[in-house]
Each structure stands twice: as C-alpha cells, then as structure tokens.
N, C-alpha and C positions, 0 to 999 in steps of 0.2 A: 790828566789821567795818568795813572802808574803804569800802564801798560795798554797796549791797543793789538788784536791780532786782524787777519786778514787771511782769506783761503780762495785759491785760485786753481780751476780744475788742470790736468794737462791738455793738449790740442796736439792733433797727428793731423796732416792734409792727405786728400789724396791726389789732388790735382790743382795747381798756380799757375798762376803767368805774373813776373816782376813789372811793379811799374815805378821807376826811380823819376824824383824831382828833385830839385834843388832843394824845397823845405822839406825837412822829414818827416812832419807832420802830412804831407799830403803825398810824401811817397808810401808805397806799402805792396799786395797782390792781390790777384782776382784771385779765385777758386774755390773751391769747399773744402770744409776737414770736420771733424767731431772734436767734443771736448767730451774730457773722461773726466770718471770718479776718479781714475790716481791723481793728487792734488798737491799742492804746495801752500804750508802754511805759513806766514809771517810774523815775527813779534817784534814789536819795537818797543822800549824803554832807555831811560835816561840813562846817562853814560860819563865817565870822564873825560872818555875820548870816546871818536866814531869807529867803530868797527863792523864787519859784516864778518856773518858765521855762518856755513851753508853746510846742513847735515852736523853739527857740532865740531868743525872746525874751519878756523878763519880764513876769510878766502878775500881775496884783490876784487873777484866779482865784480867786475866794470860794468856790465850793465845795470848791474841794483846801485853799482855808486854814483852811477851818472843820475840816478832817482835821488836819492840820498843825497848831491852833493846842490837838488837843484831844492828839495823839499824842507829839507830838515834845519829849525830852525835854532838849533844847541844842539850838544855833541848825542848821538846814540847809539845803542844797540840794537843792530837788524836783526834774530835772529830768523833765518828759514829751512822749515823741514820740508823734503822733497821725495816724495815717494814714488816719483817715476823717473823713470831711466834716464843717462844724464849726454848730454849729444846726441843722441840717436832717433831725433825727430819729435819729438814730446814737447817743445815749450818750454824747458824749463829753467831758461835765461827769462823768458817772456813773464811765467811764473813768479819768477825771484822778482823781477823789476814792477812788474804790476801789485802784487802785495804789497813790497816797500809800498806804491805809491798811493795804495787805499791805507796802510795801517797808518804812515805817516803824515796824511791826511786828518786823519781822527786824531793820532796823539796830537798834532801839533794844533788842532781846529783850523785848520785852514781856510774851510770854506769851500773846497771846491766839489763842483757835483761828478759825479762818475765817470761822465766822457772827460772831464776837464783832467781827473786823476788817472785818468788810465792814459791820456793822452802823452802824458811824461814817458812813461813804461814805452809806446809806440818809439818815441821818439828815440827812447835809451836802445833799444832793438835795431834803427835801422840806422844809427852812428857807429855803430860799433859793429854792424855786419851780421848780425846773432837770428835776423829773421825778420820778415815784413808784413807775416799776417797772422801770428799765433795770437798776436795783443787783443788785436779786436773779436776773436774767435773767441778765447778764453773769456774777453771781457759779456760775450754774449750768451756763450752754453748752449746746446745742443746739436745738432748738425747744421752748421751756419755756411750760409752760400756768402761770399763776399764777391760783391758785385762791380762794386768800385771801391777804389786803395784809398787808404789813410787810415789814419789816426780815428779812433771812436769819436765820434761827433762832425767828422769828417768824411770819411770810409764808407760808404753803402752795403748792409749788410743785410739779408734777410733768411728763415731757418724754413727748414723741411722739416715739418712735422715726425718725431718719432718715440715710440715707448724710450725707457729708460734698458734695452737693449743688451747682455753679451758683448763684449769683445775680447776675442782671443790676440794674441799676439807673441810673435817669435824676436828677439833683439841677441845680433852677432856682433854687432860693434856700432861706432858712432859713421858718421861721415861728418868732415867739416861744412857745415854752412857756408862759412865764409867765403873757403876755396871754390865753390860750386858757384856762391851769387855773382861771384870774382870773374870765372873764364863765361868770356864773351860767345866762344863759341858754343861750349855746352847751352849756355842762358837761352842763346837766336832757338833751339829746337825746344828746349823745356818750353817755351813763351808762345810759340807757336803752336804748341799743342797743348796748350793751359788754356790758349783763349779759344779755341774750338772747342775745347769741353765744357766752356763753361756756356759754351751759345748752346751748346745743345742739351746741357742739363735744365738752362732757365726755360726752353720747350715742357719737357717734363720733370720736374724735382721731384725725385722718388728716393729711396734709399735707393733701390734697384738698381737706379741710371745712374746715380752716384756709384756704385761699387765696380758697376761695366765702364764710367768713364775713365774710374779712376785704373782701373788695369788697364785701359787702351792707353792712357797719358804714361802709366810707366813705362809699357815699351817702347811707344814714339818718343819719345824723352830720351832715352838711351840711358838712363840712371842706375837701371838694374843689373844688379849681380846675378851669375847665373840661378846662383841656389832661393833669389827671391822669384825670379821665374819662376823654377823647379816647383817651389813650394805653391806659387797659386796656384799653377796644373791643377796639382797635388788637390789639394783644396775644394776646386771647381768638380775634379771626377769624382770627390768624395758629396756632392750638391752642394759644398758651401760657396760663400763669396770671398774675395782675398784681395788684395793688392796693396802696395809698398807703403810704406812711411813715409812722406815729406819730410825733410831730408833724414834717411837715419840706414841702415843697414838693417832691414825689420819688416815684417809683414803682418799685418793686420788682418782679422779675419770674421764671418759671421756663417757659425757651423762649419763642420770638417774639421773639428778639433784632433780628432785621432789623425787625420792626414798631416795637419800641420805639426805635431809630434816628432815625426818622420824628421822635420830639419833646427830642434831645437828643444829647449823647456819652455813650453807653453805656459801663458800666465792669461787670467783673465779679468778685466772690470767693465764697469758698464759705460754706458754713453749717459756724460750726466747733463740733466736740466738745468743746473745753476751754473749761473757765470760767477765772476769775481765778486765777492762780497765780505763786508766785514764778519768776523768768525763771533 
C-alpha cells in the first residue's frame, strides 16, 4: 500500500492507581478516564530514511520511535496530526505511539490483530515513563473503567455506558508525567486513593459516581493547583460536574461552562465512541 492512516481519540483520567511489573506489557493502572473526539491522526509511507513528524515538524518522539523502531519493516515516514493539547493530560504520546502501531501494521501487512498492535504502543508508554493507561483507554473508546493493568489483550477493561456527551475544558500548562510516576511519595497517596475509587465506582458505574470520584481522588491525591480547586467549586455552584485532568494542569467539565470561563478559554468536544482505528 502507498500509504496507510490511522486515528486515535484523546484519553483524560479522572482517577488511577499505578501498577508497575517488571514486563511492561503487564504493567499499566486501574481507574477510569474518557476518550474524546480531539484525535490524533497517523500516516505512514515509504521513505529514504525513517523519520517521524508530529504536527508538521520533525520530532525525536521516543515513544512513536520505540513503535517504529519495533514495527517498521524499511525505512518510513510517520506523519502525525494531533489536535489535542500536548503534556497536559490528553494522551498524546499514547496517541502518536498507538497510530504508528495500527498504520504500520497495515502498511507493512503484518498480521497482527488489535490488542497485538496496540500492545506495542502500551509498551512504548510505560518504557519511557509517558503513561500506563491512556493506551488501552484510547484503544477502547468511551468511558472505560480499567479494572486490571496491562497492555490490551492483557489489561482488564470494561465501559460505562454514555451518549456521545459535551466536554468542556480549561488547559494552563502541562505537568510532567514522568516526574509525578517518578516520586515515590506523591505515587504512595495517588495509589491509595486510585484504588478506593475505583472499589467504589465498580459498586455503581455511573458517569455520576465517576465525576464525584474523580473530584474526591483529586483532592486526596494532593495533585491539585489551587486554581483547579477554585474552578470545580466554581463549577459544581454553577450545577455542573468538574474535576482534574490525569496528569495535566486542566480541568474538565460537564455544564457550568460560564463558571469555568472565570479560570481560562474554554474549549469543547465530545466523549467519543470509537477507539483506535484504521482512518
């Protein structure tokens, strides 16, 4: 084939707990997130040489190369467009690595079925420190509970039913992943109140209980800036629902759009039904 694409939604969490193994394939996190319509698309074609190009300019992108360097069977061109924000909780390391590994999948006919291609992309994520459960979230679509860690075909995952939904959203900057999955101490309180949210969302999966766990995990977590407090208040006295971004400097939200205003440029898209698929 002259060219293959590949489209992969973004994934916000509201609430994890890390679970690290020795194989990275069976390490990853519990908890719930949503995948959005802002998406990342991939294109691969033949090449003289391999490059990757993220948003029209060339980029080291370790984790799409760790896909690339495991998939690709002659030299190509990645390219990927990313239309959601870049650090700040969105995926979009996860994005870039999972496209590679459905588009280069198809160009190269490889054979392999969906968890087996997405399973790369897990893997390129939790080497290199970039995230441990947007892969399989991404790879599933919609509001997905991840139940048990790993790799798709691995990982135990199952969804909470929901329309294709509104989401509002405020982003003031990135936070590093890596530094957060890094200190041990922050990890011991995120982990301990990932795994209690997530016993008590598998009681009732509702979006409901999801958007109340996931505000109670951000404060017990201790990750929040003031002004993402400020803003759920904000939010909540306006009726809507709100709370943080896994991992990002950003707040999420459903109604209370005019309240969340108040701490930034609102942007909106929906919660989308499709997971990763060829474009």
């Amino acid at each position: 084939m002259s060219i293959c694409a590949a489209w992969v939604p973004s994934h916000i969490t509201g609430f994890f707990a890390a679970m690290r193994q020795d194989d990275p394939v069976k390490s990853g996190s519990i908890g719930c997130g949503l995948a959005l319509a802002l998406g990342a698309t991939t294109f691969v074609q033949a090449a003289a040489e391999t490059a990757i190009v993220l948003n029209g300019q060339v980029s080291d992108a370790p984790v799409s190369r760790f896909v690339v360097d495991r998939l690709a069977r002659s030299p190509v061109r990645v390219e990927t467009k990313l239309d959601m924000p870049f650090g700040s909780g969105f995926g979009a390391s996860g994005a870039g690595s999972l496209g590679c590994a459905h588009a280069l999948n198809a160009y190269f006919d490889l054979g392999l079925t969906a968890n087996q291609a997405a399973a790369f992309a897990h893997e390129a994520e939790v080497t290199n420190r970039t995230g441990l459960g947007d892969v399989i979230g991404q790879h599933t679509g919609g509001l997905v509970i991840r139940i048990r860690p790993g790799a798709p075909g691995i990982g135990e995952v199952d969804r909470i039913p929901v329309p294709p939904l509104p989401v509002d959203y405020v982003v003031r900057g990135p936070i590093s992943t890596k530094e957060v999955l890094s200190d041990q101490a922050v990890m011991k309180a995120v982990n301990a109140a990932g795994v209690e949210a997530l016993k008590e969302l598998l009681r009732r999966p509702t979006l409901q209980d999801f958007m109340r766990l996931a505000r109670h995990f951000t404060r017990q977590s201790g990750l929040a800036s003031d002004w993402t407090s400020d803003a759920i208040e904000a939010v909540e006295a306006a009726g809507g629902m709100a709370s943080m971004i896994m991992l990002g400097d950003a707040v999420f939200a459903f109604g209370g759009a005019a309240a969340l205003a108040e701490f930034g440029e609102v942007h909106t898209t929906t919660i989308s039904q499709r997971g990763a698929n060829l474009d």
